[in-house]
N, C-alpha and C positions, 0 to 999 in steps of 0.2 A: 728944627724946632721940636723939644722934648712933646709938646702938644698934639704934634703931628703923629708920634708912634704909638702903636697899639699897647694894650697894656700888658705887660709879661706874666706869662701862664705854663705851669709844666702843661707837657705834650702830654700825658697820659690824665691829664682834666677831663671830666663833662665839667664843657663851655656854656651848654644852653640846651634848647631843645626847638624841634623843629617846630617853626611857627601855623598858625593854621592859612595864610596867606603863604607862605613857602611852601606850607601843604597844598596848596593849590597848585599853585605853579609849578612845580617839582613832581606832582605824586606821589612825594613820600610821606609816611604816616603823618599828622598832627604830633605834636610831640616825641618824636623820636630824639632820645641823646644826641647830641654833638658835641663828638670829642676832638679836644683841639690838634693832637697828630703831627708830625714832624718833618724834620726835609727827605727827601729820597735816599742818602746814602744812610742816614742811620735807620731809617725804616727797612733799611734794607738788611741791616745786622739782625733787625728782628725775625726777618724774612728767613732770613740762615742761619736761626738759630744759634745765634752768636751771644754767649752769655758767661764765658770760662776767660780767665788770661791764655792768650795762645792763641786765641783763636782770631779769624780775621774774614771779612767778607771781601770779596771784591766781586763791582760791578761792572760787566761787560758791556757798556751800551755805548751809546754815539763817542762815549766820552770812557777812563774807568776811575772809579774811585776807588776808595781801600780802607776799610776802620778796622783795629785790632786793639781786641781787648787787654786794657791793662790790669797789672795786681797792686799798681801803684802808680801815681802821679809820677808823667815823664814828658821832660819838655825841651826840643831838640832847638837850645840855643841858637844854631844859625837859622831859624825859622823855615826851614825847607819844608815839613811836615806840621802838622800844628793838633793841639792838644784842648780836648774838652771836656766836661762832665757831663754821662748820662746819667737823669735823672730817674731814669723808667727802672732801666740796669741799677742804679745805684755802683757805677763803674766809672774809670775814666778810661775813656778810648782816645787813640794816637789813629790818626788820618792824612790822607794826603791823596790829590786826584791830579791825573794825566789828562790831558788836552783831548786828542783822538785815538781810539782805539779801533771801534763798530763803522766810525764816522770816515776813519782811515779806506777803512775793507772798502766803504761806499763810495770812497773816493776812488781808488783803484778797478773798483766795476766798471763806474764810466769809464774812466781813462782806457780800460784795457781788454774791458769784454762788453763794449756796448751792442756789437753783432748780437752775442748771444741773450744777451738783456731781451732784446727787440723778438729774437726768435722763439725766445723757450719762457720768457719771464725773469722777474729778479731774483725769485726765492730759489729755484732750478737754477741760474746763472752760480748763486752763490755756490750752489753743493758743487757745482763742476770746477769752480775756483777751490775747494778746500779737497777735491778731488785731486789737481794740477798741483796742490801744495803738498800735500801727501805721497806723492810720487818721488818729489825732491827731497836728497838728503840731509838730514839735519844739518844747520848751518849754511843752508843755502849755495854752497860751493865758495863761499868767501864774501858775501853778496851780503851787508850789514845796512839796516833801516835806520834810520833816526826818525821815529813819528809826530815832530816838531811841527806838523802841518797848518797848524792854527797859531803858533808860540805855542809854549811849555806851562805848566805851571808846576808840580811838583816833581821833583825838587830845584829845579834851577830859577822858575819863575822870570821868564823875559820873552814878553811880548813880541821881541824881534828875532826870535828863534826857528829857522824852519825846518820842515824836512830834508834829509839826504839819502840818496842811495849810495851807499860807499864799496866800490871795488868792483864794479861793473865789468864785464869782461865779456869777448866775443862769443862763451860758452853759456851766457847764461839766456835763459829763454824765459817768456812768462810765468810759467810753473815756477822759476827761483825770484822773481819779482816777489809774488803773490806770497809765497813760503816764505819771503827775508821781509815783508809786512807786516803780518803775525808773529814772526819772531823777534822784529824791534818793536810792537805792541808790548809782548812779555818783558823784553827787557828795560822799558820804562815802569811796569809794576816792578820787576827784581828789582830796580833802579829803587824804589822808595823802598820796597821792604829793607832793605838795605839801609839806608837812611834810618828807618824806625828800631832794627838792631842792633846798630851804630850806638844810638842813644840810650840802650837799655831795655828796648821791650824783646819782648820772648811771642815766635812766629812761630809755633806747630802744624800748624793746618789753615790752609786755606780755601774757604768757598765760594767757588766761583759760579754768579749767577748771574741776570741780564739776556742779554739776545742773541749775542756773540755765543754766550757759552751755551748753545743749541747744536753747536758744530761740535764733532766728535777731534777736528782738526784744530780747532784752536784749546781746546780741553787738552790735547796729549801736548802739543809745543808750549803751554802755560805751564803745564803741571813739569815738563823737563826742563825747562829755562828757570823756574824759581827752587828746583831743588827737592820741594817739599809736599806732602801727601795734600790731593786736593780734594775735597768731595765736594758735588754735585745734588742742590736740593731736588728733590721732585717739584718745587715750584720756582720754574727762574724767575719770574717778574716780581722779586721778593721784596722791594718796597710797596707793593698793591698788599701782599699779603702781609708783609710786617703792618702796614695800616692797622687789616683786621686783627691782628694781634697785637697791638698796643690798642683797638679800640676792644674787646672782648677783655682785657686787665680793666682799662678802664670805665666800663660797665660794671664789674662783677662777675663777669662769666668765669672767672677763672682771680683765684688768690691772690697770685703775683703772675709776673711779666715770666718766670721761668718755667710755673704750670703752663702760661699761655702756648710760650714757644714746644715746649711740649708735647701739648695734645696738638697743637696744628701744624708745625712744621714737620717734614719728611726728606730724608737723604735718601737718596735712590741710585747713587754710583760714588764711590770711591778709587781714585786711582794712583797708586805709588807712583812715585817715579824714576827714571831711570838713569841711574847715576853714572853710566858712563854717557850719555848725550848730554848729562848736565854739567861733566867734564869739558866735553866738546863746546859747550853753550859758553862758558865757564871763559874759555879761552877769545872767545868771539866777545864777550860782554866785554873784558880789558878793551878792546878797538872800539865797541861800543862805549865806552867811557871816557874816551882821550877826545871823540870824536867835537863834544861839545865844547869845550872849553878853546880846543884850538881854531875853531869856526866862529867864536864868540864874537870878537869884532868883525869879520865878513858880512856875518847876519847883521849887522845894524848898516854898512857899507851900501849892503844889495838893496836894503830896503830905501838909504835914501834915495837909492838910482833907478828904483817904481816908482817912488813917489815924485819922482821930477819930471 
């Protein structure tokens, strides 16, 4: 029922202002603006400073997303990636989001380092995981992820999708588990970037921000899996802060949304990357690419044979 939906508002609106009964409740001033503010992954472009064609955010959380700015409207036919207009930007960006990334890693904690969970904590567990994965050499010794752990959604999109470890072998040990996780994380984002320059857009840099990209180890296997120079904001939780910069536009604090991201966003590492492990990568994505499509009907097989 069209009655039932709110009414449409650009994101970068004052919506109202804070009431003196909210002021109560809340604490917050009597009248303070409320801007109406957008969903997490484009807030998140703000966060990173993302405002050029070329450029792209992605977020490293439970989940990842991906928006890249376009110079022109581009819209990927077979619906793998899907295409919108920012109005803040005055852009249109091309997007597409992956299932587990952050959510994967946390999967694989339990699974495989719950000893050390219990002894040292989660946050300590982690670093010793991206420690273990850092030892192993790129490519994992043949040892390829598929991070299908939930179903997929970009680019394959089917619900009956799930994880694989492909090529297991008597030599490989936790350390190449943990390392061939992260590195079929990376190659479900390569997976869409791929998709989006298939169709036309133009990928120069990418900025990876989120939770995940706190690890120095998932920074250097993203930044060599996708090929392409990444930097690194000084604020990863960049839909919190793209908020305050789409709400300081629309206040006044600032002209436009490109002063915004300006005076408030900050990059604090840049790292090329290195083309002969993206060679290496390169050859390992091929088997990571055949991997879905010929598991396609299995995955809907195994699922009716849990569910019975």
């Amino acid at each position: 029922d069209v009655d039932k939906i709110p009414e449409i508002r650009r994101s970068d609106e004052c919506v109202g202002r804070v009431s003196e009964e909210a002021s109560r409740e809340t604490g917050l001033p009597a009248g303070t603006p409320v801007v109406n503010g957008g969903a997490d992954g484009i807030c998140a472009m703000y966060g990173a400073g993302i405002s050029k064609p070329g450029q792209a955010s992605a977020v490293l959380g439970a989940s990842t997303c991906v928006d890249v700015c376009l110079g022109e409207k581009l819209v990927d036919p077979a619906g793998r990636v899907w295409t919108t207009y920012n109005l803040a930007l005055g852009r249109w960006v091309m997007a597409g989001c992956t299932n587990t990334s952050g959510a994967a890693y946390r999967w694989l904690q339990d699974a495989f380092y719950g000893r050390e969970v219990s002894e040292v904590g989660r946050e300590e567990a982690y670093r010793m995981m991206d420690e273990e994965a850092e030892a192993v050499e790129p490519g994992s010794d043949g040892l390829v992820f598929l991070p299908y752990l939930h179903g997929e959604r970009s680019p394959v999109w089917d619900a009956y999708a799930r994880g694989v470890f492909f090529g297991v072998s008597m030599g490989h040990t936790r350390g190449h588990f943990t390392r061939a996780l992260i590195e079929g994380c990376a190659m479900a984002l390569y997976d869409v970037l791929r998709v989006m320059e298939e169709v036309g857009a133009r990928v120069d840099e990418v900025r990876l921000c989120g939770g995940r990209a706190k690890s120095r180890a998932w920074r250097r296997i993203f930044t060599d899996v996708i090929g392409k120079p990444v930097l690194i904001p000084e604020v990863l939780d960049a839909a919190s802060l793209g908020t305050a910069v789409l709400t300081a536009y629309a206040t006044g604090v600032y002209g436009s949304m490109a002063d915004a991201m300006g005076g408030m966003v900050r990059i604090r590492e840049r790292i090329e990357p290195d083309m002969d492990r993206h060679e290496t990568y390169n050859r390992l994505y091929a088997v990571y690419r055949e991997l879905y499509p010929r598991l396609r009907e299995l995955f809907k097989k195994i699922s009716r044979i849990s569910e019975s």
